[in-house]
C-alpha positions in Angstrom: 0.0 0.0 0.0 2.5 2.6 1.0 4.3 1.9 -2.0 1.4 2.2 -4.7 0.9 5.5 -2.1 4.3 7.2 -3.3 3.4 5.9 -6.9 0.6 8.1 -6.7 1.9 10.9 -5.6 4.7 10.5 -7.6 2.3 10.9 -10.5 0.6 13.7 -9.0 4.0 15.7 -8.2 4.6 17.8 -11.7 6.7 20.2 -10.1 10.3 19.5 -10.9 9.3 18.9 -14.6 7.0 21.9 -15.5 9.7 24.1 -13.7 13.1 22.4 -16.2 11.1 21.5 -18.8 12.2 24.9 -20.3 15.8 24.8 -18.9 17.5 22.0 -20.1 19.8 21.4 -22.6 19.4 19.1 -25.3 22.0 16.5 -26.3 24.0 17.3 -29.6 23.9 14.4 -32.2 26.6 13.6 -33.9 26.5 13.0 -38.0 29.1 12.5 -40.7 29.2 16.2 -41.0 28.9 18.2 -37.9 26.9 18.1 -34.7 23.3 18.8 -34.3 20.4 19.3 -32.4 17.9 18.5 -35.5 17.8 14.8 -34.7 16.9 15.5 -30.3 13.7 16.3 -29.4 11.6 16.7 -26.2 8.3 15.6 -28.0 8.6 11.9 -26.2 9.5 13.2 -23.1 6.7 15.7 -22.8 4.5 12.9 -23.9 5.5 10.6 -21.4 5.3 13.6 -18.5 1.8 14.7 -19.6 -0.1 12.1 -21.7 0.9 8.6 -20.1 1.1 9.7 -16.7 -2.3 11.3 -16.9 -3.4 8.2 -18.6 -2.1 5.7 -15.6 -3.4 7.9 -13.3 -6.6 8.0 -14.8 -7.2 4.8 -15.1 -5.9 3.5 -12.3 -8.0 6.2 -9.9 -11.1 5.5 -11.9 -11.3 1.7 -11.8 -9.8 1.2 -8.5 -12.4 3.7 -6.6 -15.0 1.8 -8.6 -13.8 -1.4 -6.7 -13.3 0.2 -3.4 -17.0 1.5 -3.5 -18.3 -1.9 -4.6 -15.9 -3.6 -1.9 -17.0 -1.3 0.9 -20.8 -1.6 0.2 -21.1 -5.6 -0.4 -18.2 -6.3 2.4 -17.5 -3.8 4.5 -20.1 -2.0 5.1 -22.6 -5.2 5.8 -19.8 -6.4 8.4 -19.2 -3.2 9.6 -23.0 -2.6 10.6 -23.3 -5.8 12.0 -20.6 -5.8 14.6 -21.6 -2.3 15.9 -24.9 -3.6 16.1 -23.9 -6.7 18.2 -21.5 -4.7 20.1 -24.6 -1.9 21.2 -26.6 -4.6 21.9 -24.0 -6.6 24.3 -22.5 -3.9 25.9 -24.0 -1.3 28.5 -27.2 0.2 27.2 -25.8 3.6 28.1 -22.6 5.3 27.2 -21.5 8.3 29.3 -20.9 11.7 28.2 -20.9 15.5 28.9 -24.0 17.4 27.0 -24.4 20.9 27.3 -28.5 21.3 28.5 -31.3 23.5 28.3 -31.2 25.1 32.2 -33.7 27.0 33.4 -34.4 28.4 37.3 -37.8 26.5 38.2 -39.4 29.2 40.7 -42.4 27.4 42.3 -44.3 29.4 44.8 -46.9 26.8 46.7 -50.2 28.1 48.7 -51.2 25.6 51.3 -54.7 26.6 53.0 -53.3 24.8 55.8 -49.7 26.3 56.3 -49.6 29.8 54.5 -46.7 30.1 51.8 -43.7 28.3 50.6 -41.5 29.2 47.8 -38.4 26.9 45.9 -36.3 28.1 43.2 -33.9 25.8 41.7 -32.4 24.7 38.2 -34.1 21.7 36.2 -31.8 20.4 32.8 -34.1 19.4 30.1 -32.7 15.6 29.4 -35.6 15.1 26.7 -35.3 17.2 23.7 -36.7 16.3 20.0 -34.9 13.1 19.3 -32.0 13.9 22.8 -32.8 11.4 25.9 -29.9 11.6 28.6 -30.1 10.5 32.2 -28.1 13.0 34.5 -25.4 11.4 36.4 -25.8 13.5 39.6 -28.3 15.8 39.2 -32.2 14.5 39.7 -34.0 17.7 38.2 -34.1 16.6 34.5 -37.2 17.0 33.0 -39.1 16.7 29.4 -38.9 19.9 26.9 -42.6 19.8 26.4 -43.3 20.4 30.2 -41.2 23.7 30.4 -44.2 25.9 30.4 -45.3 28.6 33.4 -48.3 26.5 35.0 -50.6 26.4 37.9 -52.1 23.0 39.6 -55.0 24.3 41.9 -56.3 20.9 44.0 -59.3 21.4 46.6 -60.1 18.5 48.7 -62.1 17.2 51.7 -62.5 13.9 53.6 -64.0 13.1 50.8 -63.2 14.1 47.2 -60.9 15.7 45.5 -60.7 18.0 42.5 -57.7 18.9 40.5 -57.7 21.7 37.6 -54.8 22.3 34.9 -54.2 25.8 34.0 -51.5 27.3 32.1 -49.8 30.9 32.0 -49.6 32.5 28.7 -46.4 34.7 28.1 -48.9 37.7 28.3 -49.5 36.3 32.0 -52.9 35.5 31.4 -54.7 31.9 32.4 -56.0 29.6 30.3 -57.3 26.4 31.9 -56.5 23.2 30.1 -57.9 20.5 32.5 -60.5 19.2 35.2 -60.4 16.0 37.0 -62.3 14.8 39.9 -61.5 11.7 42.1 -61.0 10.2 46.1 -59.7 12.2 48.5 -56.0 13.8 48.1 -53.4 13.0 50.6 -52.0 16.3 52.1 -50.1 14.4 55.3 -46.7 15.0 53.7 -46.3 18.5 54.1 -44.2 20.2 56.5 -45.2 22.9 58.1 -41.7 24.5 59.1 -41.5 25.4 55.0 -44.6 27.6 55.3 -45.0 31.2 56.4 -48.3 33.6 55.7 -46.3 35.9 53.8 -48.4 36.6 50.9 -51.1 34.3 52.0 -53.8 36.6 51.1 -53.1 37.4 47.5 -54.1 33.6 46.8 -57.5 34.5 47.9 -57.9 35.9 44.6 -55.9 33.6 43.3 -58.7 31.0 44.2 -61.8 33.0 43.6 -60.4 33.3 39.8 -59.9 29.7 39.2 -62.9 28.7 40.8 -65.1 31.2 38.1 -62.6 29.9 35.6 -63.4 26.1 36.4 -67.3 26.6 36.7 -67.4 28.0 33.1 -64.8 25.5 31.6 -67.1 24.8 28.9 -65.7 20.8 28.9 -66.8 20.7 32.8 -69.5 17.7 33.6 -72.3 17.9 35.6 -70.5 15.5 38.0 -67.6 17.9 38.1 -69.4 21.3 38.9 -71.6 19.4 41.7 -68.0 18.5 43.3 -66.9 21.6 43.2 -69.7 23.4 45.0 -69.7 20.9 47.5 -66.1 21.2 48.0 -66.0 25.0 47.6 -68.8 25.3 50.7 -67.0 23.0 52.7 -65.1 25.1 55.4 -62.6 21.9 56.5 -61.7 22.0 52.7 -57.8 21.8 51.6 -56.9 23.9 49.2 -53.3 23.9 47.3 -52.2 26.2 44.5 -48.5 25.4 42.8 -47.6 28.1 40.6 -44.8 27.2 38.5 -42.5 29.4 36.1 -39.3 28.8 34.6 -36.9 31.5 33.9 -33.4 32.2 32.5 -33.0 30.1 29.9 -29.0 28.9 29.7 -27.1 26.0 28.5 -25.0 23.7 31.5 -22.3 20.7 30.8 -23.2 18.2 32.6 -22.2 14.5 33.2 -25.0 12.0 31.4 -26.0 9.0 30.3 -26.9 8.7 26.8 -29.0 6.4 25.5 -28.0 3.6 22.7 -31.6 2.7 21.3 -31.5 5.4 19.1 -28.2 4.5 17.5 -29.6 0.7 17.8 -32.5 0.7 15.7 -30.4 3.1 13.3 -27.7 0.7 13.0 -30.3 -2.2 12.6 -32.6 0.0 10.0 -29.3 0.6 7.6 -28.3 -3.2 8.1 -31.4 -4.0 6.7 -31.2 -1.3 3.8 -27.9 -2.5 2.9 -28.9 -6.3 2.6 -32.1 -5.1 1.0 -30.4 -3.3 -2.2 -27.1 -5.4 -2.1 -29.6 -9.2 -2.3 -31.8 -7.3 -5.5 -28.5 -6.2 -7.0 -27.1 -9.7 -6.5 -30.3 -11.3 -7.9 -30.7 -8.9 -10.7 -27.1 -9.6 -12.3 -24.9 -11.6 -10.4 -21.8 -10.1 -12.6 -22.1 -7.0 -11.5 -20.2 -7.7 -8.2 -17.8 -10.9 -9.5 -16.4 -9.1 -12.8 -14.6 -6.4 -13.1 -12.0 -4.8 -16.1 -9.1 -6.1 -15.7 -5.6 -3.6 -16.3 -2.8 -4.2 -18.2 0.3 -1.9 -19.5 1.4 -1.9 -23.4 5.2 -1.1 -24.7 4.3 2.9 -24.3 3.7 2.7 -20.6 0.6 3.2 -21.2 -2.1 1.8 -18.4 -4.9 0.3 -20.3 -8.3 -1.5 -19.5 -8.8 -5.4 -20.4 -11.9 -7.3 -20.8 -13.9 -7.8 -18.0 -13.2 -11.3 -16.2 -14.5 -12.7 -13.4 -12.0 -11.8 -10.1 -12.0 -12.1 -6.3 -13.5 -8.8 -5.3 -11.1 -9.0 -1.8 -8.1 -9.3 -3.8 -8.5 -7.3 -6.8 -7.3 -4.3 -5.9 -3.6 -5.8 -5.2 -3.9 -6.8 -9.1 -5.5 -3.3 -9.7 -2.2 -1.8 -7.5 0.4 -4.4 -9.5 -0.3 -3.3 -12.8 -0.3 0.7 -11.8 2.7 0.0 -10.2 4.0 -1.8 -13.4 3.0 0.5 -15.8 4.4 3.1 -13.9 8.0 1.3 -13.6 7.7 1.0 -17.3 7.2 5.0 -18.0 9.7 5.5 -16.1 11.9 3.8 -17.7 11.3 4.7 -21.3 11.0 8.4 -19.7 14.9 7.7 -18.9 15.8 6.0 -22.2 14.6 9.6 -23.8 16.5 11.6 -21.5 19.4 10.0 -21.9 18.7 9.8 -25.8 18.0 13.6 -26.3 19.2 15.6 -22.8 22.8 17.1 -21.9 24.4 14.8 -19.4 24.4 17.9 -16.8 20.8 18.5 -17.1 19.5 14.7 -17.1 18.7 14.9 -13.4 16.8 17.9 -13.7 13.9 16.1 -14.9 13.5 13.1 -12.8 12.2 13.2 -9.2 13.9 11.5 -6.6 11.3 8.6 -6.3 12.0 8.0 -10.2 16.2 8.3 -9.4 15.4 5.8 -6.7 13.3 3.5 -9.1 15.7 3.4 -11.2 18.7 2.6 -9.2 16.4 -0.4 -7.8 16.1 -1.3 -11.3 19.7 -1.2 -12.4 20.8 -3.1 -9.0 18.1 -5.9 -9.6 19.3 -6.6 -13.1 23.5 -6.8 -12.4 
């Protein structure tokens, strides 16, 4: 490989010829008469610089990318797919990571008929965004994008029943209620008192006579419902609970997480099957089009040229694809040489060659003494 790789660039690398192309001197020819340059020429060399080493390249590049692409999509890429696949499913089903989060402050300000006032404000992470699930290593308050929203819960509750209604706080801070539900009676034992004060205890008074109009013209409210609700709302040993939530200061935060591998499961698994899919039709449709390919081949010029097709090994083909770029090359070389030396100054034959092709050609001339 890394000698088909200096090849290549090799090939690519035009700079010491275009730049003494121009330079050199050509090689006097002796006739019966007197010496002269009529019988040199750089036309073969030129050709040799431009035409056949465009022409290997070429080829070469064109049917050997051909190959890799029909290698890598009927080989490697079915393999490849698999063993990830087998590897996501056999190894932990999370993989941790740092993400940088949605953060917002989560001020919650809670009325408790009972205990007066109590107010928390702390950061929540949004772990579930679009297509993004992540568990948080250390922190607990990761929640769901489509619950960031400023909200109020309003429960009222006896001995006996319980009513719970949904409301949410539009960004022009007016209410809109989204949801009623009656059931049994609401367990309020797990309060503590210590978080409460009065502080601001009253302005929930209005907070309550608002929802309560609001919930008896909720046009989706059932006679079951409303009946509930005045019984409850009469009741003087009634509990009453408002949670107003908002979410502020919206801010990204690195964080330590657990991603989750099903996503990259079932999209390993999906292009598995897509790859078996088009590569079994192609298969089924013409089986030559994966076992044949044009074979290379290089004539007295140096020329690289394509062969019939024949059926090959599609694993090994590109080592003959490599050999006979390689070859061809080796052979271009040395004609390119033969010219120089025919038609060149001996001070200026150098000037032409590039020190992979001096090297090539000292190989050569070692190999054959």
């Amino acid at each position: 490989m890394l000698s088909t790789t200096r090849a290549i660039i090799n090939s690519i690398n035009r700079f010491k010829y275009l730049k003494n192309i121009n330079r050199v001197q050509l090689k006097p020819k002796e006739t019966n008469f007197n010496f002269s340059k009529s019988n040199v020429s750089l036309d073969e060399i030129e050709k040799l610089e431009n035409e056949v080493r465009v022409n290997n390249l070429k080829v070469f590049s064109k049917n050997y990318a051909y190959l890799a692409l029909k290698r890598f999509w009927f080989v490697s890429l079915p393999a490849l797919l698999t063993a990830s696949s087998i590897f996501t499913f056999v190894s932990s089903s999370k993989v941790s990571t740092k993400e940088n989060l949605p953060t917002y402050d989560h001020e919650e300000m809670e009325y408790n008929s009972n205990y007066g006032v109590k107010k928390v404000s702390e950061p929540v992470y949004v772990t579930d965004e679009g297509l993004k699930n992540y568990t948080l290593a250390h922190e607990s308050n990761g929640i769901k994008e489509s619950f960031v929203h400023d909200n109020i819960v309003f429960r009222i509750s006896n001995n006996d029943d319980c009513l719970v209604a949904k409301l949410n706080i539009t960004n022009e801070d007016k209410l809109t209620l989204s949801e009623v539900k009656i059931g049994n009676y609401f367990d309020f034992t797990e309060y503590n008192p210590e978080e409460y004060s009065d502080d601001e205890a009253v302005n929930f008074d209005l907070l309550y006579d608002k929802i309560v109009s609001m919930i008896n013209e909720y046009i989706k409210l059932t006679y079951g419902q409303k009946r509930v609700l005045e019984t409850l709302s009469a009741d003087e040993k009634k509990t009453v609970v408002i949670n107003v939530s908002k979410y502020v200061n919206l801010r990204e935060t690195s964080l330590d997480v657990y991603k989750s591998k099903m996503g990259l499961k079932i999209a390993l698994i999906i292009a598995l099957i897509i790859n078996l899919v088009i590569s079994g039709f192609t298969i089924w449709d013409d089986r030559d089009h994966i076992t044949k390919f044009i074979e290379l081949s290089f004539n007295d010029d140096g020329y690289l040229v394509e062969c019939l097709k024949r059926n090959t090994n599609i694993i090994y083909e590109g080592i003959r694809y490599k050999e006979a770029f390689l070859a061809a090359e080796r052979e271009r070389i040395k004609l390119l040489e033969q010219e120089i030396n025919k038609n060149v100054s001996c001070n200026d034959r150098q000037k032409l060659l590039t020190r992979y092709e001096s090297h090539l050609l000292a190989k050569e001339k070692k190999r054959n003494n």
